[in-house]
C-alpha positions as CSV (number, residue, x, y, z in Angstrom):
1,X,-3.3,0.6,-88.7
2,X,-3.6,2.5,-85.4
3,X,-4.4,1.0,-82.3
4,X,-6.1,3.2,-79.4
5,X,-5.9,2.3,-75.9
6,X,-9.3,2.0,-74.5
7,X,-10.5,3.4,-71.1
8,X,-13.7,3.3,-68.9
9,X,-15.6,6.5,-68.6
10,X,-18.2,6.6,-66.2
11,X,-21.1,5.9,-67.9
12,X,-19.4,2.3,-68.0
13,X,-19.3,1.9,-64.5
14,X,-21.9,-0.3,-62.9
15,X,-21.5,-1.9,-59.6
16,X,-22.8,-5.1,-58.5
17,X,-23.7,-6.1,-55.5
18,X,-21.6,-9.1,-53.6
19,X,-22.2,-11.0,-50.8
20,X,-19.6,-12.8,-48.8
21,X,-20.0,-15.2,-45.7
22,X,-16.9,-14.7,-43.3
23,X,-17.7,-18.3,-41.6
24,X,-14.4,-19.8,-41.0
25,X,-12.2,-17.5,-43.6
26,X,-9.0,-16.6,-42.1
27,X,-9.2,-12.8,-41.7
28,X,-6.5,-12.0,-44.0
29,X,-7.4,-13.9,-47.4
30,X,-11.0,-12.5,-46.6
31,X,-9.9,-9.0,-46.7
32,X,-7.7,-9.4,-49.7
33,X,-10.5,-10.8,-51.3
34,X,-13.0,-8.2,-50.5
35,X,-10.3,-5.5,-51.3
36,X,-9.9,-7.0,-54.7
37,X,-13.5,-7.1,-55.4
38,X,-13.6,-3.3,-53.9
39,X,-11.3,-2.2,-56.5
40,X,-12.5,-3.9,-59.6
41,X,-9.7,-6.1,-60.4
42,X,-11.5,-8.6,-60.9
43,X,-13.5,-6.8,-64.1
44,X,-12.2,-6.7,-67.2
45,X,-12.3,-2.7,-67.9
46,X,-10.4,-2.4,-64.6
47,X,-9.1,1.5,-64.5
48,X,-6.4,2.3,-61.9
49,X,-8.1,6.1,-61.6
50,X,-11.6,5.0,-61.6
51,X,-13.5,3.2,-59.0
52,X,-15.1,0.5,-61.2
53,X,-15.1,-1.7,-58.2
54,X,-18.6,-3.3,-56.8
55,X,-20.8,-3.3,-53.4
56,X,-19.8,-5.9,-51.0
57,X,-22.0,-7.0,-47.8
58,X,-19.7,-9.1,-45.6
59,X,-21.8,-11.1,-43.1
60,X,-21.4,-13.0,-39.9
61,X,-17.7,-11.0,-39.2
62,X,-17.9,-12.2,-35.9
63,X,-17.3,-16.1,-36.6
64,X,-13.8,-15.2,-39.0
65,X,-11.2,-17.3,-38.3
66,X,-7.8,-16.3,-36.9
67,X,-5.1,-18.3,-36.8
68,X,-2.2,-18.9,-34.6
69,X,-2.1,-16.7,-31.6
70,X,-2.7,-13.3,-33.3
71,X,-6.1,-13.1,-31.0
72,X,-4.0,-12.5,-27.9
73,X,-1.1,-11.0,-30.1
74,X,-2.1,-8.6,-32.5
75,X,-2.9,-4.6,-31.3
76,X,-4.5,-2.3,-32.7
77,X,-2.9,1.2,-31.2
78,X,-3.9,4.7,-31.6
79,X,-2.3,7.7,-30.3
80,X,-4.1,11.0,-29.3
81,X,-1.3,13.2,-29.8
82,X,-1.1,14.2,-26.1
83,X,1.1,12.3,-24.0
84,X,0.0,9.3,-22.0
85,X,-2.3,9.5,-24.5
86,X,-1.5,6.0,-26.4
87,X,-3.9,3.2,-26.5
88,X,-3.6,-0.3,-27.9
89,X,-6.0,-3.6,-27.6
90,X,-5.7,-6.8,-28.8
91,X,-7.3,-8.5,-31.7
92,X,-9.6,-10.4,-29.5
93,X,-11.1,-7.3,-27.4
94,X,-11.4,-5.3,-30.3
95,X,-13.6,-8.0,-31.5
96,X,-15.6,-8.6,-28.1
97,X,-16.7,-4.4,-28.3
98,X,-17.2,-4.6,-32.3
99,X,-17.0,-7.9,-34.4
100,X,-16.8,-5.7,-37.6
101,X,-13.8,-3.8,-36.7
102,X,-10.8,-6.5,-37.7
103,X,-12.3,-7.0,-41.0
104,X,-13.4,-3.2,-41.9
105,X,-9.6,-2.3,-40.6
106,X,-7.9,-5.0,-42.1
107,X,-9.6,-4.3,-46.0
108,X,-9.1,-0.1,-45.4
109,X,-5.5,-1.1,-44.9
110,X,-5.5,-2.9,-48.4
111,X,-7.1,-0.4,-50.3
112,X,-5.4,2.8,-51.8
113,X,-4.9,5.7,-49.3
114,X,-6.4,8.7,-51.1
115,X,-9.8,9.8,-52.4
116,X,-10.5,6.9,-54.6
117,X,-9.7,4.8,-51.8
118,X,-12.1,6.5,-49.5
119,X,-14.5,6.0,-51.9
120,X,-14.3,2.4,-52.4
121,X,-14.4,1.9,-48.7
122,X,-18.0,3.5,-48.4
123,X,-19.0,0.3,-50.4
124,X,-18.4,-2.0,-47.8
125,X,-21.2,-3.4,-45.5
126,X,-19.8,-5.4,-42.8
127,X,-22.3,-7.1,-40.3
128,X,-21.4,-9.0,-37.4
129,X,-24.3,-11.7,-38.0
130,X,-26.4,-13.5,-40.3
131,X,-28.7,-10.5,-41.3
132,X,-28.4,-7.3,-43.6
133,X,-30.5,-5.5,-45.1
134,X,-30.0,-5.3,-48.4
135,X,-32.1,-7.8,-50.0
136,X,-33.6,-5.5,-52.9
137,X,-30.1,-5.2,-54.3
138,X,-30.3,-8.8,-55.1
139,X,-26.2,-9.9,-54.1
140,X,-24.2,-12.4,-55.7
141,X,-22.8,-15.0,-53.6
142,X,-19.4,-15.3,-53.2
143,X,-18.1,-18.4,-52.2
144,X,-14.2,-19.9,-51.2
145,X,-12.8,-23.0,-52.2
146,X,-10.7,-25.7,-50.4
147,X,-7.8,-23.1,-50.7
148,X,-9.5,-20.0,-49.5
149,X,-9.5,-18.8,-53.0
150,X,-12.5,-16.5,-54.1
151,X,-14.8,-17.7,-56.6
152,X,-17.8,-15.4,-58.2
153,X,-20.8,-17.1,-58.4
């Protein structure tokens, strides 16, 4: 008896829609979450060279939680390529001049850093509060349990 290993194609891709409140998360377990869900890991016909990962609409990013003193201690830095020309800010004013930033920064970081990658990425939806606007697409919830696990729902 022969035994074939079986791959997605992409007429077996379909990708739901997920929605994820970021109220009290800690930033990191939210990304790795939302990276995971990105990717499709957590579907059965998972394929490394495929994106059979799903939408996700992360909502109220500016109310995630960071622990310890990585608001005053974590930078971000970029460099222009001229000199003088490096910049850096902490965690807590790249949050007060775009609440979406950490958590689009911190799941880019996760994912893949090629095409595919790229590709996953333009299915994130962060929004800094309570509102999106993608009710037609009908999310799922997403919810975390007492230890900041991710459950479907």
């Amino acid at each position: 008896m022969k035994q074939k290993t079986w791959t997605a194609r992409k007429e077996d891709l379909k990708g739901d829609w997920y929605l994820v409140d970021a109220t009290g998360v800690a930033l990191g377990r939210l990304a790795s979450s939302v990276a995971r869900l990105l990717r499709g890991k957590h579907k059965p016909i998972f394929t490394p060279h495929l994106n059979t990962g799903d939408h996700v609409i992360v909502i109220n990013a500016a109310r995630v939680l960071v622990t310890g003193s990585k608001a005053d201690g974590k930078l971000y830095t970029r460099y222009s390529g001229y000199p003088s020309g490096l910049r850096s800010r902490t965690l807590r004013e790249a949050q007060d001049l775009d609440p979406t930033f950490p958590i689009y920064n911190a799941v880019r970081g996760m994912l893949q850093r090629n095409t595919l990658g790229a590709d996953m990425l333009k299915r994130l939806r962060v929004y800094a509060g309570p509102d999106h606007g993608h009710q037609a697409q009908q999310p799922k919830a997403v919810t975390f349990n007492a230890k900041g696990d991710l459950e479907l729902g």
